[in-house]
N, C-alpha and C positions, 0 to 999 in steps of 0.2 A: 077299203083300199081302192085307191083310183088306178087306171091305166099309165102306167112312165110312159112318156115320148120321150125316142133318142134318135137323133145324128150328129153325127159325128164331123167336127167343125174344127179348122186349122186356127180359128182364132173365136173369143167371146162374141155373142150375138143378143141383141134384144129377145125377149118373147116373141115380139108380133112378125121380127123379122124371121125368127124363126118360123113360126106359122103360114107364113107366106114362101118362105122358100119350100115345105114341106107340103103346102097344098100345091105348087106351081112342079114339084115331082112328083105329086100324084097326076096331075094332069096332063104332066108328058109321058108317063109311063101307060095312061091309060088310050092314049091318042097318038101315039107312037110316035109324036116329035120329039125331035133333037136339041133344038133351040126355042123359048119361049119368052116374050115379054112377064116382069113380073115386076105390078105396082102396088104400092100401099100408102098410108098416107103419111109416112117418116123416111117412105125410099122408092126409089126407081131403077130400075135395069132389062139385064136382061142373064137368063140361066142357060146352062147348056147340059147336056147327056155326055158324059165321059165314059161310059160304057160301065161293064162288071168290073167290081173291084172286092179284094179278102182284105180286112183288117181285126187285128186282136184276135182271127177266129170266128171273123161273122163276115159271112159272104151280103153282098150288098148293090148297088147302083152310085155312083161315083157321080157328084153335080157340079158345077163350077157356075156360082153367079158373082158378075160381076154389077155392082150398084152404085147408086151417087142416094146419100143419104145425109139426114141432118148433121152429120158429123164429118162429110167428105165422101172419096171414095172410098169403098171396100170389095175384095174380091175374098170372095171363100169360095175353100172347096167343103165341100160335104157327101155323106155318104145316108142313103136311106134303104131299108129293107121292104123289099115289095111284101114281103107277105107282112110284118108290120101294116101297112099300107093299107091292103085286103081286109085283115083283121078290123082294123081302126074303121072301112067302109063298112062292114058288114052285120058288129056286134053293136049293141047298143050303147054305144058307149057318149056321151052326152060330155064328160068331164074328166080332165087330164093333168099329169102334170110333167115338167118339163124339167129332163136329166141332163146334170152334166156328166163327163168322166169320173170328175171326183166325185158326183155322187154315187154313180156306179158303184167307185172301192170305198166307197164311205158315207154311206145312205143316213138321209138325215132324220132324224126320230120324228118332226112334225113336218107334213107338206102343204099345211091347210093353206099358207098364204100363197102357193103357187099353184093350186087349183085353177084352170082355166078351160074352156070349151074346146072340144076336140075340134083341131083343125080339119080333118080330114071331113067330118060331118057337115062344115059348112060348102063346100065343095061337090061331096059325091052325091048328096039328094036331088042337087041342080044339073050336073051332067049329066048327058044326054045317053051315055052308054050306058045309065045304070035303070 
């Protein structure tokens, strides 16, 4: 059984852009900014810290990136859990896979095709606080 990564997204996202918004909250939650540039090589912008937010039931951190990507603009908000976060730096966790809502209330029987590298791992062994 691999690790699920989840946040929670006002609208559909890539994988990568997922991974990218989701390393780019780890790295202002661990360096205590508010605003960050975040680039990858299908988009550009920039993210902000909207502060604590509750949703469904799960206490959380509140993001808003706005991007210009292969497809135009997009702005999401998103929510991510620090102790998620902690977990994902700290256990060994090498490989993940990446949930929607609807998988949530309706979990799919194979995940092998969305198997992909922990984002957080490419991230927390290179900064400097860890």
């Amino acid at each position: 059984m691999y690790p699920m990564y989840f946040m929670f997204f006002n609208l559909p996202l890539t994988d990568d852009i997922r991974d990218l918004l989701f390393q780019t909250a780890y790295l202002m939650l661990k360096t205590g900014q508010e605003k960050r540039k975040a680039k990858t090589g299908s988009c550009e912008g920039v993210v902000t810290n909207l502060g604590s937010v509750a949703l469904y039931g799960m206490g959380g951190v509140q993001f808003e990136a706005v991007l210009d990507t292969e497809k135009g603009k997009l702005k999401a908000t998103y929510m991510v859990r620090p102790q998620d976060l902690q977990r994902m730096e700290k256990d060994d966790f090498r490989l993940g896979v990446w949930m929607t809502l609807q998988d949530l209330f309706n979990p799919p029987a194979d995940l092998t095709e969305r198997i992909r590298p922990n984002p957080i791992g490419k991230v927390a062994k290179s900064h400097r606080a860890n």
